[in-house]
C-alpha beads as a LAMMPS data file, in Angstrom:
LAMMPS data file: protein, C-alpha beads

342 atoms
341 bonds

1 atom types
1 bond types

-500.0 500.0 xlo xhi
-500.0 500.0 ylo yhi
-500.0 500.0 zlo zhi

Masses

1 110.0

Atoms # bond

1 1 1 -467.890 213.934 -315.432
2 1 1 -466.774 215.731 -318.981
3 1 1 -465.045 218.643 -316.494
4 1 1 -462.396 216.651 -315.018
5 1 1 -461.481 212.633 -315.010
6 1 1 -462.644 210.177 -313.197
7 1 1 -460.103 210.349 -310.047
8 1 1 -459.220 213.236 -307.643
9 1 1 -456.673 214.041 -304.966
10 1 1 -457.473 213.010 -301.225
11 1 1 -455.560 212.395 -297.826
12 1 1 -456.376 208.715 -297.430
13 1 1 -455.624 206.838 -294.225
14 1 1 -455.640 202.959 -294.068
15 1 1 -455.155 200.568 -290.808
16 1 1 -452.304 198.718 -292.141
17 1 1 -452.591 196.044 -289.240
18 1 1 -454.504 196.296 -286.113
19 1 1 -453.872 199.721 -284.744
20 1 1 -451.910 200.977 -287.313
21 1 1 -452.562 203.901 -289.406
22 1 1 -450.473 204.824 -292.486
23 1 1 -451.529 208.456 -294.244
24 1 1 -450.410 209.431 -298.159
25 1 1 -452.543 211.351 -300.562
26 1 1 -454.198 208.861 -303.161
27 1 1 -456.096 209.417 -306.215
28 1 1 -459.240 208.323 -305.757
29 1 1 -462.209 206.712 -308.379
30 1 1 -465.817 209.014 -308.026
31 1 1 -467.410 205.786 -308.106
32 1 1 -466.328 205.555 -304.495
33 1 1 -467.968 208.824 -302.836
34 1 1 -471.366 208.381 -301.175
35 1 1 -474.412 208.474 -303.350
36 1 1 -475.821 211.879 -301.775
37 1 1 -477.750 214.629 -303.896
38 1 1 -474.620 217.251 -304.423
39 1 1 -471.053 217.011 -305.608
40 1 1 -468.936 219.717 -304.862
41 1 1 -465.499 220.806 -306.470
42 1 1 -464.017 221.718 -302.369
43 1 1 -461.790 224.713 -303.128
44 1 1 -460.299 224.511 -299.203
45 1 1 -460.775 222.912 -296.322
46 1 1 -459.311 223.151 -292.440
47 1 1 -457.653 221.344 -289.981
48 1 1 -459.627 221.107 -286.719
49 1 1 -458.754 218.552 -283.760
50 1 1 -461.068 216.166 -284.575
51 1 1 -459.556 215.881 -288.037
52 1 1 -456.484 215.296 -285.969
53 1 1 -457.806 212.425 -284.437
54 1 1 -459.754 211.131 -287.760
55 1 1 -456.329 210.852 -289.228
56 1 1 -454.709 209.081 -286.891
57 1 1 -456.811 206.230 -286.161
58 1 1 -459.288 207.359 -283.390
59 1 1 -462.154 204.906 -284.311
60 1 1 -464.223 207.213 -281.039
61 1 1 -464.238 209.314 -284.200
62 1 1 -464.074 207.615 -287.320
63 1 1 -465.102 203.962 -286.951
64 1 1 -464.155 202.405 -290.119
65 1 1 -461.002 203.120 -292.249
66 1 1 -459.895 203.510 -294.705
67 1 1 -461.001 206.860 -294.708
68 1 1 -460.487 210.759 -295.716
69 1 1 -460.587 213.302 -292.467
70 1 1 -461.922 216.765 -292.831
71 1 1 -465.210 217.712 -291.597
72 1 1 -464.927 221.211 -293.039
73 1 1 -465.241 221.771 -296.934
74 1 1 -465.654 225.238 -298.993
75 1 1 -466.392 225.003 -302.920
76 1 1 -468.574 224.965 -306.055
77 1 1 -471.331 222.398 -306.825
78 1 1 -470.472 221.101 -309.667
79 1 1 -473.822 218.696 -310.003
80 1 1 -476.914 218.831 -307.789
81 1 1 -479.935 216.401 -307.640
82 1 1 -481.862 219.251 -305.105
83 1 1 -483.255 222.023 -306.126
84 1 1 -481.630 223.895 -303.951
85 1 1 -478.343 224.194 -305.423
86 1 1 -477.574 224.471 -308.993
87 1 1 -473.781 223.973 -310.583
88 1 1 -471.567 226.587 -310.072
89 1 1 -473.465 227.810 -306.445
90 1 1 -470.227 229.040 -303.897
91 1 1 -471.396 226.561 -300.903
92 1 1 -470.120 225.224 -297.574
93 1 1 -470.228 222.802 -295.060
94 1 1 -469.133 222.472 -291.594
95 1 1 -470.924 219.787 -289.672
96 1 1 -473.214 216.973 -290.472
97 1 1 -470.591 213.379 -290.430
98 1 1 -468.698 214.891 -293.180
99 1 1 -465.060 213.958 -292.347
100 1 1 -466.238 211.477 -289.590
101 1 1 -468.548 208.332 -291.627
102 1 1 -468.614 210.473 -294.890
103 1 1 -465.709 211.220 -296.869
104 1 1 -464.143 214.905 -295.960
105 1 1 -463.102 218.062 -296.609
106 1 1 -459.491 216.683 -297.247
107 1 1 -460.633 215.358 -300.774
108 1 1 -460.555 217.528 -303.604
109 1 1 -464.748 216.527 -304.110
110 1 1 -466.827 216.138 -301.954
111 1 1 -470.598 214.490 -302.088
112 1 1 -473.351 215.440 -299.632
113 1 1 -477.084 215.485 -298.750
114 1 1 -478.426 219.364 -299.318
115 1 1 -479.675 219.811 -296.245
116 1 1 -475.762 219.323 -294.729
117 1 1 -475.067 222.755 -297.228
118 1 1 -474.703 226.288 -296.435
119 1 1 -475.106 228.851 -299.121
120 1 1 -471.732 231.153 -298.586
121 1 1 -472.601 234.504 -297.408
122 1 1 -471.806 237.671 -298.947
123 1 1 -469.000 239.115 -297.822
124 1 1 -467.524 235.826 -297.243
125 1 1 -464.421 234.274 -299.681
126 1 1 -464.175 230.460 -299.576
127 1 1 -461.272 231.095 -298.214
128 1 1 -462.363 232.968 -295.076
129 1 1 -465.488 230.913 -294.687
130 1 1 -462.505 227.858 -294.295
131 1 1 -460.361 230.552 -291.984
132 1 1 -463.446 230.133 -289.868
133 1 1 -464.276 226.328 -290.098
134 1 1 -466.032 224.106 -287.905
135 1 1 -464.059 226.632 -285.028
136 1 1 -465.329 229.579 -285.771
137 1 1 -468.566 228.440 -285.979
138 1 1 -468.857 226.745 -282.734
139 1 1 -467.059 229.816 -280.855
140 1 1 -469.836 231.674 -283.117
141 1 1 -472.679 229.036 -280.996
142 1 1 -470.689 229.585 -278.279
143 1 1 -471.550 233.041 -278.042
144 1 1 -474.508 233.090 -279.416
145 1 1 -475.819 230.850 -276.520
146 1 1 -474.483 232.555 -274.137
147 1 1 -475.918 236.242 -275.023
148 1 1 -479.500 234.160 -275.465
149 1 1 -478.545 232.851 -271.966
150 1 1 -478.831 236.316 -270.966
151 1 1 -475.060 237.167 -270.129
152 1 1 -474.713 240.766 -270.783
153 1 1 -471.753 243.015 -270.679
154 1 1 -471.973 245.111 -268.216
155 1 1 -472.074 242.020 -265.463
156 1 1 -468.511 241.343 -265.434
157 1 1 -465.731 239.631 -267.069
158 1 1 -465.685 236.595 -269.766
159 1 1 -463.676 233.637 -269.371
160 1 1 -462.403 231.920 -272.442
161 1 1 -460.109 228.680 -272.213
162 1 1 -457.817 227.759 -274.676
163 1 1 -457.457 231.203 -276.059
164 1 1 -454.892 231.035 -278.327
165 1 1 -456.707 227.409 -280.517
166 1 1 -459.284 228.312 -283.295
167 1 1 -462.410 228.213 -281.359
168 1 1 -461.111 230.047 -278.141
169 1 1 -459.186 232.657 -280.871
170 1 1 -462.690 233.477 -282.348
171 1 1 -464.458 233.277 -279.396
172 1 1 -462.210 236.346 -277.806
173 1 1 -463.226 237.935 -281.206
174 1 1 -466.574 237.874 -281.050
175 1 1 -467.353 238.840 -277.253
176 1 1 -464.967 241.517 -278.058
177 1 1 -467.228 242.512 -280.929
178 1 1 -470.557 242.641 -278.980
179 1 1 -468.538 244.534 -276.062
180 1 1 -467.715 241.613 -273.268
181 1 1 -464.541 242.315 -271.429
182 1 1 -462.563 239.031 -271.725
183 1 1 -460.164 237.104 -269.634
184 1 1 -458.033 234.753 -272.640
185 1 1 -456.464 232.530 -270.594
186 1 1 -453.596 230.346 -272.609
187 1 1 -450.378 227.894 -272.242
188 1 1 -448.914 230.134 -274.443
189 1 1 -448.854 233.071 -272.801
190 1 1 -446.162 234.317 -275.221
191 1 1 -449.161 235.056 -277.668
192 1 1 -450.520 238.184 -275.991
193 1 1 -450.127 240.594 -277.994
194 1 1 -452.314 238.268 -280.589
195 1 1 -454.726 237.942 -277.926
196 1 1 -455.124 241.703 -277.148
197 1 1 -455.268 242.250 -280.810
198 1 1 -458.152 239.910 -281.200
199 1 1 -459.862 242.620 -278.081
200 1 1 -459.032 240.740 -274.905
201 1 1 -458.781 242.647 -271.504
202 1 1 -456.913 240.209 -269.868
203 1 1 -454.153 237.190 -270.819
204 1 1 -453.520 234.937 -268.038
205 1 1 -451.534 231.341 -268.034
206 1 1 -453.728 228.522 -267.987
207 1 1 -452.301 227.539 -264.527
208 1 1 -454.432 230.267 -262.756
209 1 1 -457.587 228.260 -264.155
210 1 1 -456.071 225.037 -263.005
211 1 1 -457.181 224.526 -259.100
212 1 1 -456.124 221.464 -257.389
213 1 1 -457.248 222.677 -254.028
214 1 1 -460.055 220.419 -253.782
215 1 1 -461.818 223.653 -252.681
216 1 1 -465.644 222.944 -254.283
217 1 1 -466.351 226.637 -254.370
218 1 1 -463.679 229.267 -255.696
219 1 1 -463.810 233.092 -255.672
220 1 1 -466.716 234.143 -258.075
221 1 1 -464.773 235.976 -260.720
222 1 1 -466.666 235.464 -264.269
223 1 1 -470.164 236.228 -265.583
224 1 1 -469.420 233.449 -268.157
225 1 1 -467.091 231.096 -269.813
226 1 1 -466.149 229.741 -272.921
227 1 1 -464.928 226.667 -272.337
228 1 1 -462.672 224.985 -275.207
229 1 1 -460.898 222.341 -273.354
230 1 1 -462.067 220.324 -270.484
231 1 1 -460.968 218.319 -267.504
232 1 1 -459.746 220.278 -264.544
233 1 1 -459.494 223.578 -266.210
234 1 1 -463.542 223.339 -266.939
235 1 1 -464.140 222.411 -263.250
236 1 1 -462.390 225.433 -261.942
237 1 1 -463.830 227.793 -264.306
238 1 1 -467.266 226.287 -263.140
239 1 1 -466.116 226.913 -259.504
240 1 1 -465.218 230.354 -260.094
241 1 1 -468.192 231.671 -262.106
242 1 1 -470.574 234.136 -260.698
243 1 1 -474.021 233.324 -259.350
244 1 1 -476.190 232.550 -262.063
245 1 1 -473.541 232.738 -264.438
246 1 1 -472.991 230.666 -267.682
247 1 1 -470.610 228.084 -269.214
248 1 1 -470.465 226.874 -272.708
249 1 1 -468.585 223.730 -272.896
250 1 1 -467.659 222.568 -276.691
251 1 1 -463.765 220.694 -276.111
252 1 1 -462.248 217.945 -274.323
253 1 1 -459.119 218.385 -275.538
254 1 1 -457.220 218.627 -272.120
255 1 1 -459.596 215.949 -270.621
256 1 1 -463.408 214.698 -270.929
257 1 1 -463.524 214.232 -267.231
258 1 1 -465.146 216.795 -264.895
259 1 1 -463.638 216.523 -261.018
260 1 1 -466.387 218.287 -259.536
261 1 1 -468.944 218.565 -256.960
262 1 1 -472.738 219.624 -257.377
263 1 1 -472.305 222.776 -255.272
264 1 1 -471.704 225.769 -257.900
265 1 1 -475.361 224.664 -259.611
266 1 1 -476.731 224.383 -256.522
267 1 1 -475.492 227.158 -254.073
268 1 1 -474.409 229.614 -257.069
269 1 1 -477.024 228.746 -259.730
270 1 1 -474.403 228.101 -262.366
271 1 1 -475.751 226.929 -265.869
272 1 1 -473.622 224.741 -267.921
273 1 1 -474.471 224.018 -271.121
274 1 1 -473.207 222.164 -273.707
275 1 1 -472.314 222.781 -277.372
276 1 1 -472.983 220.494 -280.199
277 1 1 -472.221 222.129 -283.777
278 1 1 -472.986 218.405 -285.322
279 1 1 -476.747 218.924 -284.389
280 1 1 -477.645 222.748 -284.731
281 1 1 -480.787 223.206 -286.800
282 1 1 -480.702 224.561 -290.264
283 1 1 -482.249 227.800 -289.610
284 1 1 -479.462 228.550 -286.430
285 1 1 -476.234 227.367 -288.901
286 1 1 -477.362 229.821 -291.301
287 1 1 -477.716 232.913 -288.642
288 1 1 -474.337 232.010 -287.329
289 1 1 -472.674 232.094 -290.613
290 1 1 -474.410 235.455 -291.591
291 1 1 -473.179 237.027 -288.322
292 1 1 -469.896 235.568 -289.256
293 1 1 -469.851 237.178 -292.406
294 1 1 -470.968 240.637 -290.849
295 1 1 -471.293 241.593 -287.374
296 1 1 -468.307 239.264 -286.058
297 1 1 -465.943 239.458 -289.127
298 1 1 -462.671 240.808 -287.406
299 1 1 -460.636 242.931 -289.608
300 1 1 -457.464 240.428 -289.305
301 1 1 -459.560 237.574 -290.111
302 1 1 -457.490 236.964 -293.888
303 1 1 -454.180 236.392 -291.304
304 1 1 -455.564 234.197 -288.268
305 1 1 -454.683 231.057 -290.577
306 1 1 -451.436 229.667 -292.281
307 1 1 -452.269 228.208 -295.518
308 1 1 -451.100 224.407 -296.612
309 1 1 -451.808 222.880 -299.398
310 1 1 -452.669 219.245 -299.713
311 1 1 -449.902 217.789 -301.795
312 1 1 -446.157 219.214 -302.001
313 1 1 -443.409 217.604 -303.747
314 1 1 -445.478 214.137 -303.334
315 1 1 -446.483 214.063 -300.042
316 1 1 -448.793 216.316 -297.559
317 1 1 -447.742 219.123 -295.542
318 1 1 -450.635 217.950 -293.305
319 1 1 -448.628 215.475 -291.658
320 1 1 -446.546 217.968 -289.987
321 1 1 -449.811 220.406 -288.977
322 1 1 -451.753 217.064 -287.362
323 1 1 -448.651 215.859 -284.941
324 1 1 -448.417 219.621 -284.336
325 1 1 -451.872 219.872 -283.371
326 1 1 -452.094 216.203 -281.095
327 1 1 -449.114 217.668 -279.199
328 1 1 -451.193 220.902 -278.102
329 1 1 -448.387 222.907 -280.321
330 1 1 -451.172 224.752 -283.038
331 1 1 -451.553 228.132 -282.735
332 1 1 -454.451 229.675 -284.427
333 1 1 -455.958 228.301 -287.670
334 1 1 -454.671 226.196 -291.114
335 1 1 -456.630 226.037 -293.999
336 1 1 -455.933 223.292 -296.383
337 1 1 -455.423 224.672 -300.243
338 1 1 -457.222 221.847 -302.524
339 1 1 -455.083 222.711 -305.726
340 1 1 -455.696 221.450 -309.476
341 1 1 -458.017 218.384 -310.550
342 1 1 -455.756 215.652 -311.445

Bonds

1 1 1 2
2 1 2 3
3 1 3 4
4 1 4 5
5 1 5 6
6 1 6 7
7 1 7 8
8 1 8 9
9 1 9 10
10 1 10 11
11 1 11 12
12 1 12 13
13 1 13 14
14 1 14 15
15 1 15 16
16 1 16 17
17 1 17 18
18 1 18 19
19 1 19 20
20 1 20 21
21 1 21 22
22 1 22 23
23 1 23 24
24 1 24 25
25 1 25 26
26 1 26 27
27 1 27 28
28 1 28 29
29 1 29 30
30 1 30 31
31 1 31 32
32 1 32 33
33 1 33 34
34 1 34 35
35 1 35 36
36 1 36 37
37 1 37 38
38 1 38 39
39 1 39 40
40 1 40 41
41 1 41 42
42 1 42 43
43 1 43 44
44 1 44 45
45 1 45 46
46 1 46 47
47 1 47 48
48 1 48 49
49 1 49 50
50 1 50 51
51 1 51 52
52 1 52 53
53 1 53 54
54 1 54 55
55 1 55 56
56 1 56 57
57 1 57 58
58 1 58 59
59 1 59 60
60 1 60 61
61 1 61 62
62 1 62 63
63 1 63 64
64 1 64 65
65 1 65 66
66 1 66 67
67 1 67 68
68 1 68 69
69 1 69 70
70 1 70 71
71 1 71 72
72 1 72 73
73 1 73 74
74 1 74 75
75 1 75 76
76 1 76 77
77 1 77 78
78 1 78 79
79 1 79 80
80 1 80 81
81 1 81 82
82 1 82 83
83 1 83 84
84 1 84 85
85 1 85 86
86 1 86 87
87 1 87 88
88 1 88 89
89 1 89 90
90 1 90 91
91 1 91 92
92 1 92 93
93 1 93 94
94 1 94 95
95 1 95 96
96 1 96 97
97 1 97 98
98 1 98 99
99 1 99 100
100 1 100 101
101 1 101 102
102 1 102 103
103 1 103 104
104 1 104 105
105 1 105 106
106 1 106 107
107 1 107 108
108 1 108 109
109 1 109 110
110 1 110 111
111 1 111 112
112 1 112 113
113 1 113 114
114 1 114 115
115 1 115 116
116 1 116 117
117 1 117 118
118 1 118 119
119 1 119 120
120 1 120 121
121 1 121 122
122 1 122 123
123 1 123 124
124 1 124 125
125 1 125 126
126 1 126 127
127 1 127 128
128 1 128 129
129 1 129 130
130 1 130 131
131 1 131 132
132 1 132 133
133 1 133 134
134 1 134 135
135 1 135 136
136 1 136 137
137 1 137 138
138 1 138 139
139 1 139 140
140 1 140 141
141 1 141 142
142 1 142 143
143 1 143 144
144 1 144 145
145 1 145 146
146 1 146 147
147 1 147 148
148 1 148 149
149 1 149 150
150 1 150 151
151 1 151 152
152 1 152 153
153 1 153 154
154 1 154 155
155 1 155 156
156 1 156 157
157 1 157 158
158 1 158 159
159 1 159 160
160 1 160 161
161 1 161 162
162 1 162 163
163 1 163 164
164 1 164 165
165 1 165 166
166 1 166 167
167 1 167 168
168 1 168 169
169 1 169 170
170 1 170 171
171 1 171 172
172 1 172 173
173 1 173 174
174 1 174 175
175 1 175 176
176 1 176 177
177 1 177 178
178 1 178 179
179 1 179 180
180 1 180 181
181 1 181 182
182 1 182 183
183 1 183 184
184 1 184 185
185 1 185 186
186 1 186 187
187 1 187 188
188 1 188 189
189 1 189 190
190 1 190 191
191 1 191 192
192 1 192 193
193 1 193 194
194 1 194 195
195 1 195 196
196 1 196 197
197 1 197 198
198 1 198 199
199 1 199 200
200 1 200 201
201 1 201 202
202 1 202 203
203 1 203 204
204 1 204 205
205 1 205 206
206 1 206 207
207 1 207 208
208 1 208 209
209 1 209 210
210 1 210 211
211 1 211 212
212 1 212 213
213 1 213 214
214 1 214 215
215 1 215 216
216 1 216 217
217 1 217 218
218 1 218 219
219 1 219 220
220 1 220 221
221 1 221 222
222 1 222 223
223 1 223 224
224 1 224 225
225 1 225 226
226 1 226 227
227 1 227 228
228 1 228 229
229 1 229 230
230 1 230 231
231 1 231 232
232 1 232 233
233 1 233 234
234 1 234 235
235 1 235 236
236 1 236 237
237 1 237 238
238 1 238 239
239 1 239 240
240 1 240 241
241 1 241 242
242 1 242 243
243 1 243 244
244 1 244 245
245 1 245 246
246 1 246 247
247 1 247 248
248 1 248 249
249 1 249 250
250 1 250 251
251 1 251 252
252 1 252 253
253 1 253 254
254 1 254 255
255 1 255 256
256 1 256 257
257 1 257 258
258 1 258 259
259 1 259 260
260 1 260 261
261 1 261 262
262 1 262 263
263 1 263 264
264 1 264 265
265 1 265 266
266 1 266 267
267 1 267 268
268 1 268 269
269 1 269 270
270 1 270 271
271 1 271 272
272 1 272 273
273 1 273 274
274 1 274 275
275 1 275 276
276 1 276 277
277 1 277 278
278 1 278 279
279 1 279 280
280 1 280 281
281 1 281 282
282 1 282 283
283 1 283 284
284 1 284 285
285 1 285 286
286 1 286 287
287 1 287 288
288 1 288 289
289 1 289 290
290 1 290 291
291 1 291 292
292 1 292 293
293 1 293 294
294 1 294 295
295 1 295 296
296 1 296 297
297 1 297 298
298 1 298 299
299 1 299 300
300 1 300 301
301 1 301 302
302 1 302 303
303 1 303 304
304 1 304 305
305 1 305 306
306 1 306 307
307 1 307 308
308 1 308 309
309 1 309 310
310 1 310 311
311 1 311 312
312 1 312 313
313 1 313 314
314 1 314 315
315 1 315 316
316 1 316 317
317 1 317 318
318 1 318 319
319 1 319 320
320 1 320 321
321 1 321 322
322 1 322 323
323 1 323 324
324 1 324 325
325 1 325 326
326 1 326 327
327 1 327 328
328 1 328 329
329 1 329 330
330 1 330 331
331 1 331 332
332 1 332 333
333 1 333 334
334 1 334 335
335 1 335 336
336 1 336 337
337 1 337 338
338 1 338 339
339 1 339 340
340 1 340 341
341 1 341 342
């Protein structure tokens, strides 16, 4: 390690006694990241829920602390035991147990199998491939499912849930971008204007997708959904799809619980499927991430995130952006600026 010494910069969180978590930003020996095949210098990472949880103690997520969150990481190898990457490739990763059993993107390196890799497109800063994250590229799935689902534009109107979080952002993005008319439904309806910007039809409060009729069937309003959030909101979006119509489901954040009754499969033909970045095949990661790069790159993409970086004046501005982001307050994305070796 001639390039830099033999400690870097990361976000470490320690149980301090039995549910309690404590969060500073350590320097950290090498000798302590996994022995995987490729180090990489991470230039940025983001702040997604799960992070959220990671750092605050959710073992559902991260089992054993202490620990560094960030399951999103943008940088340059800087040694490689694969043939597939040499030093100095531009590289990312967004899934794989990075941030979750593996040390993450909030670390200034990073060390990972190959295969967990993504060459960065062209067209594609580090930056912006970290604007996108783990959310654009499930809202990128999200999409991408649904359209190989067979939802086409001209059958009606798109939900999308959560409109106004990273994933349901994008998501309004990119059905805008392959022509969907889209419903954004949000609690913070005072973000319209963002919404419309990003090509929604429609902005509606999330209370209008929040039945608690007990009515199992609802009027049949949307060809499809993007679902970001669970629980009750998920259930009436599933009673108020179309026959035959689709749901992607990839968030719990309002609830993992689904209050609902077998009667939309079964008297509508409604198709639910679920979303699981963690497990997408090689081949389908990299097609996402090229259409992110291209065909879905939205021309305000550079100012859909707020930049932190991990250390100011000795402690981390993350702090602030995960409480923020637990108490459903996060609008849009942050990106996490690595800084200087040590």
């Amino acid at each position: 390690m001639d390039s830099h010494s033999d400690r870097y910069k990361a976000l470490w969180v320690e149980e301090t006694s039995p549910g309690q978590f404590t969060r500073r930003v350590a320097e950290l020996p090498f000798a302590d990241l996994p022995l995987n095949e490729v180090l990489v210098r991470a230039k940025y990472s983001s702040l997604n829920y799960k992070d959220a949880l990671s750092a605050t103690g959710n073992k559902g997520v991260t089992p054993k602390y202490p620990h560094t969150p960030g399951i999103d990481a943008a940088g340059v190898v800087e040694s490689s035991d694969s043939p597939k990457y040499k030093p100095g490739d531009e590289v990312l990763v967004s899934n794989g147990n990075l941030g979750v059993n593996v040390p993450g993107g909030f670390g200034q390196y990073v060390r990972v199998p190959a295969d967990w890799l993504i060459p960065l497109p062209k067209k594609l800063s580090l930056r912006q491939s970290m604007v996108y994250g783990t959310a654009g590229f499930t809202a990128g799935l999200c999409v991408d499912r649904l359209e190989e689902a067979g939802v086409k534009p001209d059958q009606g109107m798109i939900l999308v849930t959560g409109a106004t979080g990273g994933v349901g952002s994008f998501a309004v993005a990119f059905l805008a971008c392959e022509g969907f008319k889209v419903t954004a439904a949000t609690g913070k309806i005072e973000h319209a204007k963002l919404l419309r910007a990003l090509g929604a039809s429609e902005v509606i409060s999330r209370e209008e997708i929040d039945d608690t009729s007990g009515r199992p069937l609802l009027h049949a309003r949307w060809a499809g959904v993007v679902d970001t959030v669970g629980g009750n909101y998920l259930a009436t979006a599933i009673r108020g799809t179309q026959p035959n119509g689709i749901i992607t489901a990839c968030g719990n954040a309002a609830s993992p619980d689904l209050p609902l009754t077998v009667f939309p499969f079964i008297l509508r033909g409604v198709s639910l499927l679920g979303i699981d970045t963690t497990r997408t095949p090689y081949k389908d990661r990299v097609g996402i991430w090229k259409k992110l790069a291209s065909a879905w790159k939205p021309n305000v993409l550079d100012e859909m995130a707020r930049e932190v970086p991990l250390e100011e004046n000795g402690v981390s501005p993350l702090e602030e952006e995960i409480q923020r982001m637990l108490k459903g307050g996060q609008t849009g994305r942050v990106i996490v600026n690595l800084g200087e070796e040590i």
